[in-house]
PLY file of the C-alpha trace (Angstrom):
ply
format ascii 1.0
element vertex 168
property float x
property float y
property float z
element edge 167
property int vertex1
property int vertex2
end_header
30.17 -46.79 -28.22
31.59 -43.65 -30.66
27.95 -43.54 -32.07
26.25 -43.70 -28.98
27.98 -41.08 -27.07
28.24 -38.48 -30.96
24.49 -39.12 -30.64
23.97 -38.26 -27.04
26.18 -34.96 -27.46
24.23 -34.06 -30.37
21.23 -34.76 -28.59
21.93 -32.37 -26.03
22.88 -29.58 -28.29
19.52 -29.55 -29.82
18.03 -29.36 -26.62
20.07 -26.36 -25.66
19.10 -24.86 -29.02
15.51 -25.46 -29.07
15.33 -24.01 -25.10
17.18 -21.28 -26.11
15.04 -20.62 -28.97
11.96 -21.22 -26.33
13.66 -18.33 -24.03
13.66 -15.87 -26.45
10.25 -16.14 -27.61
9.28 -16.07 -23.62
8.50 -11.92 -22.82
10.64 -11.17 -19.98
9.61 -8.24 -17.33
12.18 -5.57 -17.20
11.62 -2.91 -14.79
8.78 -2.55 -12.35
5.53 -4.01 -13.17
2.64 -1.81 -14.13
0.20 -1.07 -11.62
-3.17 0.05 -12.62
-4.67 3.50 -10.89
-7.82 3.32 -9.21
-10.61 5.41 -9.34
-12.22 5.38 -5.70
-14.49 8.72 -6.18
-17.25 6.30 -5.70
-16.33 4.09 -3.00
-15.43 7.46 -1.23
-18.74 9.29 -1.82
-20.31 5.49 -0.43
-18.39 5.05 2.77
-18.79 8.84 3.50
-22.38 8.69 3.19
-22.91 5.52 5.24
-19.69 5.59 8.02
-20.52 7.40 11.49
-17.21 9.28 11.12
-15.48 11.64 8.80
-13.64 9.42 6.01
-10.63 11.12 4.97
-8.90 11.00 1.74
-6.69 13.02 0.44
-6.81 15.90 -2.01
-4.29 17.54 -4.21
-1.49 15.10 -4.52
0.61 15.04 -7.05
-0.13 12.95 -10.10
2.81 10.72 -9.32
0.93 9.47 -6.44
-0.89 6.21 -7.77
-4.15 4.95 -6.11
-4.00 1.11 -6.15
-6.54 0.26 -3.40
-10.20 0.96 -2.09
-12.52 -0.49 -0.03
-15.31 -0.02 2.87
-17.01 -2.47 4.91
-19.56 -1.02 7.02
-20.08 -4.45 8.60
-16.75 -4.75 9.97
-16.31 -1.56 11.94
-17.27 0.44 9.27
-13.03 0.01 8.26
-12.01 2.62 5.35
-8.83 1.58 3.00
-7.24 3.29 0.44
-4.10 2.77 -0.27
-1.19 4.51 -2.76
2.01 4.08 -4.52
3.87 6.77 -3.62
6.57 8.23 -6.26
9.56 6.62 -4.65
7.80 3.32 -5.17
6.42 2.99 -1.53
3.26 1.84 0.04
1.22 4.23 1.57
-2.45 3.66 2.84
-4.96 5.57 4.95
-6.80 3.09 7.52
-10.07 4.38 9.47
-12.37 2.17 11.41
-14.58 2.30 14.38
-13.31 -0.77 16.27
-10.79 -1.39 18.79
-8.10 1.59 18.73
-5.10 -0.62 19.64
-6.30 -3.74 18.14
-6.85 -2.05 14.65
-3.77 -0.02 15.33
-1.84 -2.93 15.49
-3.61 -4.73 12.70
-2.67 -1.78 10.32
0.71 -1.18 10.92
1.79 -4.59 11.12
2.97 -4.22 14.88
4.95 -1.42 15.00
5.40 0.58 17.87
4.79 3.41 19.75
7.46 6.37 19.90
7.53 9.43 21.95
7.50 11.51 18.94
4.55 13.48 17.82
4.03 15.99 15.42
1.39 18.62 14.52
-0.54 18.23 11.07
-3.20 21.00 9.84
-3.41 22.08 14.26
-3.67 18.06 14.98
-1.53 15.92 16.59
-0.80 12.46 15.41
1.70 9.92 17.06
5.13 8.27 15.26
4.90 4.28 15.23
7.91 2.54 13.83
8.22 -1.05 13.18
10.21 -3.73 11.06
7.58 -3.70 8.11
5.47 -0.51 8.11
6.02 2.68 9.90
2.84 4.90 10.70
1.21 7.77 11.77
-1.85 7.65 14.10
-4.30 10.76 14.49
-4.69 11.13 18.83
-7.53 12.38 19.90
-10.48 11.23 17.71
-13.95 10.96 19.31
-15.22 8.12 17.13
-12.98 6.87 14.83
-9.16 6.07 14.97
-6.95 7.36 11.54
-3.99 5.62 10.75
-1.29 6.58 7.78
0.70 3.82 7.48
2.97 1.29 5.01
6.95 1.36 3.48
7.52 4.58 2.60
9.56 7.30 4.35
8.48 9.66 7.25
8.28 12.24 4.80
5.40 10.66 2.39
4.00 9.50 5.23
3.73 13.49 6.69
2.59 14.21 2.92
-0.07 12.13 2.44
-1.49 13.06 6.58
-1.36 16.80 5.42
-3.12 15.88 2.33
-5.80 14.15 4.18
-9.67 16.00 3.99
-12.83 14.88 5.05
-15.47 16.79 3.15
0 1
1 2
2 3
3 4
4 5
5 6
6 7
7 8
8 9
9 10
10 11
11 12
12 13
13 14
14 15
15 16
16 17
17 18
18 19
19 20
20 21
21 22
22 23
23 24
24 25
25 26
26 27
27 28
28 29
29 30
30 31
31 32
32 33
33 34
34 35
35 36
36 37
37 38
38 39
39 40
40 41
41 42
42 43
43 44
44 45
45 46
46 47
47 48
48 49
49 50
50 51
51 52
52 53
53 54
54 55
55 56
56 57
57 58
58 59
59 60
60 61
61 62
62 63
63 64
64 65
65 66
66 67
67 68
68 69
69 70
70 71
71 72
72 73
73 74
74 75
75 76
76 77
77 78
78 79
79 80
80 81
81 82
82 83
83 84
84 85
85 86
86 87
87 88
88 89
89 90
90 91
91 92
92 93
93 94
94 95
95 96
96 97
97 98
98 99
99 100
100 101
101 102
102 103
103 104
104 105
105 106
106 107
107 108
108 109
109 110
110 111
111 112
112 113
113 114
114 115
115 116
116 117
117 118
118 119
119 120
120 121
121 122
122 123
123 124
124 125
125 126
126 127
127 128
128 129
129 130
130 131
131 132
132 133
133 134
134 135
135 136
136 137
137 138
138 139
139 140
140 141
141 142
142 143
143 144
144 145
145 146
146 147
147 148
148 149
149 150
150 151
151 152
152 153
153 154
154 155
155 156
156 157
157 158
158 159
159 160
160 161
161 162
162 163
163 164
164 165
165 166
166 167
């Protein structure tokens, strides 16, 4: 009975050893993970050239603002993404399409809501949504299209990336 239960304690020792040895052969992930930049020049020229509207994108950012997203479908409302990490680590994307305002609107900013407050970007007015994932701006008053600035981050990137926002 000695030499069974020596044998089972030594047994487990080497198992401990061997997974520990296992563990620190294993890379571990310290820190935020890498997210590649993406180069949408392309995919903007595209959608510009083939979308009834004016896409807008934005120009002059800093380079701590990190495209991560792009993409047009001209099929399906003719629906512009691009989407950024901003420098405090936050979401932030720019959402244009042709289709339904307040069904896209609530598509995009994962239903948040409408607030009284407004404010005034480059002489246009765009409307404060707030909401339990994404918060967002929405441009009033477009003809064709509706422009939304939404995701994570603060009021204040969201305000920087609107006044960034050009469509030639």
């Amino acid at each position: 009975m000695q030499k069974t239960a020596r044998d089972m304690i030594f047994s487990m020792v080497l198992i401990v050893l061997a997974a520990g040895v296992i563990w620190l052969f294993i890379p571990h992930e310290d820190g935020e993970p890498d997210i590649k930049r993406v180069d949408y020049r392309v995919d903007l020229l595209t959608a510009r050239r083939a979308a009834s509207y004016p896409v807008a994108a934005p120009e002059g950012l800093p380079e701590a603002w990190k495209p991560t997203s792009v993409r047009y479908k001209g099929a399906e409302s003719e629906a512009w993404h691009l989407g950024y990490r901003t420098p405090e680590g936050e979401y932030v994307a720019v959402e244009q399409s042709t289709g339904k305002r307040s069904a896209f609107i609530e598509d995009k900013t994962q239903g948040a809501g409408k607030t009284d407050s407004t404010q005034r970007i480059d002489g246009r007015t765009w409307t404060r949504y707030e909401g339990d994932h994404y918060d967002a701006l929405v441009l009033e008053g477009t003809g064709g299209a509706t422009t939304v600035v939404t995701g994570t981050a603060s009021l204040g990137e969201l305000t920087t990336m609107a006044e960034a926002l050009r469509t030639e």
